[in-house]
C-alpha positions as CSV (number, residue, x, y, z in Angstrom):
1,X,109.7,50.9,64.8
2,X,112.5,53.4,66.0
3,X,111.2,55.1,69.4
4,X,113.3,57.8,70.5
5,X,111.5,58.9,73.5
6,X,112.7,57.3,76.3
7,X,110.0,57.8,79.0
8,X,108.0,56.1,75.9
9,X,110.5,53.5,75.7
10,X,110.5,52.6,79.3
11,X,106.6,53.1,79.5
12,X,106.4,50.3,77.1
13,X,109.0,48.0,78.5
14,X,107.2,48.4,82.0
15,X,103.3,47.6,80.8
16,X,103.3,46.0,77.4
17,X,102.8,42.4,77.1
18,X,105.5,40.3,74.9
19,X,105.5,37.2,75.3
20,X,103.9,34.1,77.6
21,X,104.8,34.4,81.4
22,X,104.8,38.3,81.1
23,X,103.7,40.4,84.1
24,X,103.9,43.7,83.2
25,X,102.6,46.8,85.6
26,X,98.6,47.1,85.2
27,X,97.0,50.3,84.8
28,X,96.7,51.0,88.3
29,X,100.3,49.4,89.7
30,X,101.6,51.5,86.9
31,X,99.8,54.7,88.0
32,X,101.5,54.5,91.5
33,X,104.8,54.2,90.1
34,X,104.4,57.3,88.1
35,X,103.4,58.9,90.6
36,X,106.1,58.1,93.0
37,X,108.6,58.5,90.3
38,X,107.3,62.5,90.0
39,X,107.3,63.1,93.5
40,X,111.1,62.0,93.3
41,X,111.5,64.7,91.1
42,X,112.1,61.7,88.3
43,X,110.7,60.4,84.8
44,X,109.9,56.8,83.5
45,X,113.2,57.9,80.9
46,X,115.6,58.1,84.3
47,X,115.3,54.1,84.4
48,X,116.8,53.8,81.4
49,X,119.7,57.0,81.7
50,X,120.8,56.1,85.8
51,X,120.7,53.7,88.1
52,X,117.6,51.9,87.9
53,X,118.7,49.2,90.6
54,X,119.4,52.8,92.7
55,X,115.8,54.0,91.7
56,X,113.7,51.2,92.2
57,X,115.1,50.4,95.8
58,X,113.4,53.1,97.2
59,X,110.0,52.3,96.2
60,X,108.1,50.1,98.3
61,X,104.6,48.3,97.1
62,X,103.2,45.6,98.3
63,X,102.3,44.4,94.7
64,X,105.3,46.0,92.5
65,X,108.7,44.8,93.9
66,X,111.8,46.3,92.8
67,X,113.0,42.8,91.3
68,X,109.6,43.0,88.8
69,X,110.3,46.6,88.0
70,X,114.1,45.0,86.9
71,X,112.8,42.6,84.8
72,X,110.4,44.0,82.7
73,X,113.2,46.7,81.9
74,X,115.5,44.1,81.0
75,X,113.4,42.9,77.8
76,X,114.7,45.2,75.0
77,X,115.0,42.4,72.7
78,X,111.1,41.2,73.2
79,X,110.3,44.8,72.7
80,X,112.3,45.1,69.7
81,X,110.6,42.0,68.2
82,X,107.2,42.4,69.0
83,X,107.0,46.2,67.9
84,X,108.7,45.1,64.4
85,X,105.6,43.0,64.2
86,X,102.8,44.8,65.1
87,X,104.4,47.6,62.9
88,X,104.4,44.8,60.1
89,X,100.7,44.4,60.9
90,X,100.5,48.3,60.7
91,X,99.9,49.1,64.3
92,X,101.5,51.9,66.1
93,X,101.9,52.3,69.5
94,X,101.8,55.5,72.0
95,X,102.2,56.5,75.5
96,X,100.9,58.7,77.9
97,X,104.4,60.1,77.3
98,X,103.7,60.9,73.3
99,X,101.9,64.2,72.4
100,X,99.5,62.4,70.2
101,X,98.3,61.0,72.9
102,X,94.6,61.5,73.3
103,X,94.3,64.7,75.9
104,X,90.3,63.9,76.3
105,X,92.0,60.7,77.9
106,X,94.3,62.5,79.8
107,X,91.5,65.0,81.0
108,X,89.1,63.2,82.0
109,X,91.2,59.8,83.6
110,X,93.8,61.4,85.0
111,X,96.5,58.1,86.5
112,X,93.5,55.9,85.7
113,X,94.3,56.5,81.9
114,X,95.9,53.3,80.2
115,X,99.6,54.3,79.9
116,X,100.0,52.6,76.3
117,X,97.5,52.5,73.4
118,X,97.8,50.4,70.3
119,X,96.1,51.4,66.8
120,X,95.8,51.8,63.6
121,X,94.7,54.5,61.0
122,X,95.2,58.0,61.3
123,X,95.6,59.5,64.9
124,X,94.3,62.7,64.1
125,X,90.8,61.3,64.5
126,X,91.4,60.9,68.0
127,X,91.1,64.5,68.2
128,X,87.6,64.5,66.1
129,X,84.5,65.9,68.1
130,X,82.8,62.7,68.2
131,X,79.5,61.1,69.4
132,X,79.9,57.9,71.5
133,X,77.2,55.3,70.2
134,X,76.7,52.4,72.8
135,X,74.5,49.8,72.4
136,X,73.9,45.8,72.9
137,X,74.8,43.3,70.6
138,X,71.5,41.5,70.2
139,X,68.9,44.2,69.2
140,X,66.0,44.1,66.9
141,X,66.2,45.3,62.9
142,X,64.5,48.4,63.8
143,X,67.0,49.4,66.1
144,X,70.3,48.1,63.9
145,X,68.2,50.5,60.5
146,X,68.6,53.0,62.9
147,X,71.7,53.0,64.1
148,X,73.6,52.5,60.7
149,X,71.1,55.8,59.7
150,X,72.3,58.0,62.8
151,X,76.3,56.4,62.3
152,X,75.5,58.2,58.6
153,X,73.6,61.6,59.9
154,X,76.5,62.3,62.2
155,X,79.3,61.4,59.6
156,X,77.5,64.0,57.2
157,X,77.2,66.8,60.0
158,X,80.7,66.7,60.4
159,X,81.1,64.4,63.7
160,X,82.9,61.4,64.1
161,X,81.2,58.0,65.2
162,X,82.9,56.5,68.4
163,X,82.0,53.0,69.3
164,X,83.3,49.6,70.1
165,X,84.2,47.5,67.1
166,X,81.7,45.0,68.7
167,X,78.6,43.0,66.9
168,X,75.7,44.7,66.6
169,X,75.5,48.8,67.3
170,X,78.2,49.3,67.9
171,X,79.5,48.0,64.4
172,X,76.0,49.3,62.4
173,X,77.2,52.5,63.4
174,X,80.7,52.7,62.6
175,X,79.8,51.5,59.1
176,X,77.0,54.0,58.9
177,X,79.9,56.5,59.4
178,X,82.3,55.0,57.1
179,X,79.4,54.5,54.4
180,X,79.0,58.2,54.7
181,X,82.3,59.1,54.5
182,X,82.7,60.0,57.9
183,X,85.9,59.5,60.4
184,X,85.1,56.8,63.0
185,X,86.8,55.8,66.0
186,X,86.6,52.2,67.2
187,X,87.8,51.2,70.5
188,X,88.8,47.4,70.7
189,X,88.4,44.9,73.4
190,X,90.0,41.9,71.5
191,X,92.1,40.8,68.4
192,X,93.0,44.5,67.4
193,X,95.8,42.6,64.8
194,X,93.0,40.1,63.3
195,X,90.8,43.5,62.9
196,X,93.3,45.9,61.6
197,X,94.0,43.3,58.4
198,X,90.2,42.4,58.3
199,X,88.7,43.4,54.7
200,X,86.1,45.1,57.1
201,X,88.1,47.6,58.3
202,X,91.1,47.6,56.6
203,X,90.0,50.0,53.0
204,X,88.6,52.0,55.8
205,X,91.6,52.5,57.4
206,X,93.9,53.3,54.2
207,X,91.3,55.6,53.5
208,X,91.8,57.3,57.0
209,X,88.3,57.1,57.7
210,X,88.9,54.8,60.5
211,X,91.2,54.6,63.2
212,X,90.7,51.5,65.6
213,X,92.5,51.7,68.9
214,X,93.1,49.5,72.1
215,X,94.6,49.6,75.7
216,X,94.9,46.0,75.3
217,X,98.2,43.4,74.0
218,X,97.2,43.5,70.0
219,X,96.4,39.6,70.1
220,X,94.5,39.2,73.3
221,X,91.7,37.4,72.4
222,X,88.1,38.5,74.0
223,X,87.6,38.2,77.9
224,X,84.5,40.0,79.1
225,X,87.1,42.0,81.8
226,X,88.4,43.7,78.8
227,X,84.9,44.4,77.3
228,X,83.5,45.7,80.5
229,X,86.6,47.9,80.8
230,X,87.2,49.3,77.6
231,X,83.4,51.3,77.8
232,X,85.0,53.7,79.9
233,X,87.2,54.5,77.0
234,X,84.4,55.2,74.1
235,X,82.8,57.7,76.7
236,X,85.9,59.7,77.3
237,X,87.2,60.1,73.6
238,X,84.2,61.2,72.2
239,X,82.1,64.7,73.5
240,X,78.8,63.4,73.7
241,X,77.3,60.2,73.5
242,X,73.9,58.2,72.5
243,X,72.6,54.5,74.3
244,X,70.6,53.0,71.7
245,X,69.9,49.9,73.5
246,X,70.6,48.6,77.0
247,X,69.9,45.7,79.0
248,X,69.3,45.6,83.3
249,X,72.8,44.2,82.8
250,X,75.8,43.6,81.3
251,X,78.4,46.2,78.9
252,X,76.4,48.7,77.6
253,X,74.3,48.8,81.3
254,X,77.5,49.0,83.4
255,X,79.3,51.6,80.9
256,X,76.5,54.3,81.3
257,X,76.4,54.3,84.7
258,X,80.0,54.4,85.1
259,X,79.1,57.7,82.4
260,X,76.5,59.4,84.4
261,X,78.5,58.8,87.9
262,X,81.7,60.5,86.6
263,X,79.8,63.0,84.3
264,X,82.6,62.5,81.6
265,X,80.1,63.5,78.5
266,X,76.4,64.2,78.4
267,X,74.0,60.6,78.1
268,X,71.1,60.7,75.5
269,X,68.9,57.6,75.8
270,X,66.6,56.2,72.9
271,X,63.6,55.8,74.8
272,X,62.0,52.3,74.7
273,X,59.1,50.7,75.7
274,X,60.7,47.0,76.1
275,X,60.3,46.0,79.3
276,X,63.7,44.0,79.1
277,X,65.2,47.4,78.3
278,X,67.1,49.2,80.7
279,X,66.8,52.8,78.5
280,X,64.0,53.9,80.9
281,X,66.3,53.1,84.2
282,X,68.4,55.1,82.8
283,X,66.6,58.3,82.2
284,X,65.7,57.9,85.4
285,X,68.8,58.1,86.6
286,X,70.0,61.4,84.6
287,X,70.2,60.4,80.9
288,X,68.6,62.2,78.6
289,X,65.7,61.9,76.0
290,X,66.8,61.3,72.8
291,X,64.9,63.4,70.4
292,X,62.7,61.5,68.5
293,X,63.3,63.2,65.1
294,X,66.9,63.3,65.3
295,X,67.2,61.7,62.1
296,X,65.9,64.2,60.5
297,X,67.2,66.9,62.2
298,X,69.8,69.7,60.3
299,X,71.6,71.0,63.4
300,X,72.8,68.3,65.9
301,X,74.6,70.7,67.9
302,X,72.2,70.1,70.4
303,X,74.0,66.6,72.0
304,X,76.7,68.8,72.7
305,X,74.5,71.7,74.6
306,X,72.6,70.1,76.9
307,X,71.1,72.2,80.7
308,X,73.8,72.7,82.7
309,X,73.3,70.3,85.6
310,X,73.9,67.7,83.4
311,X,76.8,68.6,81.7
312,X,80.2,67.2,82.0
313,X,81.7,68.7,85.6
314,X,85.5,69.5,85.4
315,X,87.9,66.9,86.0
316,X,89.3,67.2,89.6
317,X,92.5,65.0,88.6
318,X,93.2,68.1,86.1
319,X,95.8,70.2,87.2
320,X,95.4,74.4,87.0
321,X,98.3,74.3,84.7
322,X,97.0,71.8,82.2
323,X,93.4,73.0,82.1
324,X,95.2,76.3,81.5
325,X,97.6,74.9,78.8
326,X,94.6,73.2,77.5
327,X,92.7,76.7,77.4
328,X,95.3,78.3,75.7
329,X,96.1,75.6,73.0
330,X,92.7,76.5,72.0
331,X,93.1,80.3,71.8
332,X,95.7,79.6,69.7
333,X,94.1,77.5,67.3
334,X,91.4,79.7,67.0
335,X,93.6,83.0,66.5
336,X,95.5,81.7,63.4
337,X,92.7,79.9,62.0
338,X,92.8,81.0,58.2
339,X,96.1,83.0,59.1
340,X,99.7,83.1,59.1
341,X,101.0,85.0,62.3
342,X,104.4,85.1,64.1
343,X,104.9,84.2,67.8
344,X,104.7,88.0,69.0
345,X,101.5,88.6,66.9
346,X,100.1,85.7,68.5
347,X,100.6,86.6,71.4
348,X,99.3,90.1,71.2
349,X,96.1,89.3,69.7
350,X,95.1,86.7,72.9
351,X,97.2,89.2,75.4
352,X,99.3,86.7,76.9
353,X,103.1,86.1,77.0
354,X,105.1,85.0,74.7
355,X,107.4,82.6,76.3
356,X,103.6,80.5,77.1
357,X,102.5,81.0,73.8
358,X,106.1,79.5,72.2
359,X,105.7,76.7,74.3
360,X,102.5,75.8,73.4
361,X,102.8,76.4,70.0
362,X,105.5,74.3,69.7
363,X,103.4,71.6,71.1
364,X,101.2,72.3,68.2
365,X,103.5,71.8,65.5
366,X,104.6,68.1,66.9
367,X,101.2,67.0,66.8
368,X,101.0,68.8,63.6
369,X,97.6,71.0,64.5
370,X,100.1,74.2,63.1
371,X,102.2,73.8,60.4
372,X,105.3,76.0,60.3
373,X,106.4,78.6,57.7
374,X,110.0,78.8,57.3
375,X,109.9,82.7,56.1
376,X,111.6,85.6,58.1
377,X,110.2,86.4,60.6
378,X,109.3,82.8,61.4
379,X,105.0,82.2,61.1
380,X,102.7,79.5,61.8
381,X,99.6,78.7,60.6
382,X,96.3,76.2,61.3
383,X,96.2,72.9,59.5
384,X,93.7,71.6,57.3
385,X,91.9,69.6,59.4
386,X,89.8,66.2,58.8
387,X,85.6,65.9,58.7
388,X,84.7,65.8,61.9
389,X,87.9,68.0,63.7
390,X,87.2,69.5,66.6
């Protein structure tokens, strides 16, 4: 796998596990750095370009020393390995440095967003409007019937299914979606390689139905840190999200009321009468009803328009000028949707300037939202997008 980013490059080398006896920076020790590294006026890339010895000696952390900084920059040759494998296995990796990374992420996480994710499929379904379904492993029939059926109503109204690869809903709904047709996210806690070459999920995948992602080393096997932590995740890629099932305790509990405290995406609740159930608790607590005919509803636009008290509240760790690059990526989008248009006439039709607009059309093309029409004068139009594209 040739990476020619270098802040991706040293990003990796600084957080990816390689081999046994690794140490690499955790999400957090990794989010200080950056930070200090951009209030130096610096990138992860300068490590690699300079002086790093120079660098690092002026940080100070109680946790990250400059020596372990040194290190994990020295192992090119682990990287080089381990990357040729996983790409073997048909992973891919990217950074917080990469443009496909997922901007809902970025959004909503801010420096508590995992600076590396592993995958496979097609990353364009990270940027699917999707509905988060979270539930227990161990749930009745009933519940399983109906999950699989909602995993196929939202494939067939255009959404994507996001969920977390785990036994019981969370699975009976990813393959409602992919039964259906449908593009499905699946965040992984554990054995993303064992997955990704799994009969399961692999015709799936070639079929870029499914992509399965992970913030986690590709053959760490399950630890229920990693299952608790990754919930966080399914919330904040998708734009809604539905509890089918949930305990007083445990995953799918703890991941909902991390959901409703940070207000990342609105929380419908299958109400239940189980005593054992923690559905009502959580209704309580600001989730909301599930209709009880969704299944045979036509429109499901309604998960995604819900009273504005409980909507999702702005993410303080966004900056003015993202939330504003974020605006205008969508102007864009919508402007040349069905249309081929130059930079100028762009630029006219949303009435802002066109040095912004290059730039962020430019953007565009990387991630390969516009496609690029090599006439004269130069134009750009939107790209054909996949079920479920938001």
């Amino acid at each position: 796998m040739n990476i020619t980013n270098l802040n991706s490059q040293a990003i990796i080398l600084l957080t990816a596990y390689f081999n046994k006896g690794d140490k690499p920076l955790t999400i957090t020790e990794y989010g200080r750095f950056a930070q200090w590294l951009r209030s130096e006026g610096m990138t992860p890339a300068d490590l690699l370009q300079n002086n790093p010895e120079k660098i690092v000696d002026g940080y100070e952390d109680k946790k990250v020393t400059g020596e372990r900084i040194l290190s994990l920059l020295e192992r090119g040759n682990a990287m080089a390995i381990a990357m040729q494998k996983w790409q073997n296995a048909g992973i891919w990796v990217i950074t917080r440095a990469d443009d496909e990374y997922p901007k809902r992420l970025k959004k909503r996480m801010g420096q508590k967003c995992p600076p590396i994710l592993y995958g496979a499929g097609n990353k364009k379904i990270l940027r699917t409007k999707g509905v988060a379904i979270i539930g227990s492993r161990d749930v009745s029939d009933a519940d399983l019937d109906f999950t699989f059926k909602l995993g196929e109503k939202l494939a067939l109204s255009g959404y994507s299914v996001v969920s977390g690869a785990a036994r019981g809903v969370d699975e009976a709904s990813m393959m409602g979606s992919i039964h259906a047709d449908g593009t499905t996210i699946g965040v992984v806690a554990d054995g993303l390689m064992q997955k990704t070459l799994s009969k399961k999920y692999r015709d799936a995948i070639m079929n870029n139905n499914l992509v399965l992602i992970s913030p986690y080393y590709p053959e760490a096997r399950f630890s229920v840190g990693n299952a608790m932590g990754r919930n966080k995740y399914i919330y904040a890629l998708a734009e809604s999200s539905i509890v089918v099932y949930s305990g007083l305790s445990g995953g799918t509990w703890e991941g909902a009321k991390e959901n409703l405290k940070h207000q990342w995406v609105p929380l419908f609740v299958k109400e239940k009468i189980d005593e054992r159930s923690g559905n009502s608790k959580l209704l309580e607590m600001g989730g909301l009803p599930l209709d009880k005919d969704i299944l045979d509803r036509e429109d499901m636009e309604f998960l995604f328009v819900v009273p504005k008290s409980k909507n999702v509240s702005e993410d303080t760790s966004v900056t003015g000028e993202n939330r504003e690059s974020i605006d205008l990526e969508e102007k864009i989008l919508q402007v040349v949707k069905g249309r081929k248009l130059t930079i100028s006439e762009i630029a006219s039709e949303i009435d802002e300037e066109e040095k912004s607009v290059k730039k962020v059309v430019e953007t565009l093309v990387k991630t390969k939202e516009l496609q690029k029409h090599r006439n004269r004068p130069l134009k750009f139009s939107r790209i054909d997008k996949l079920p479920g594209m938001a």
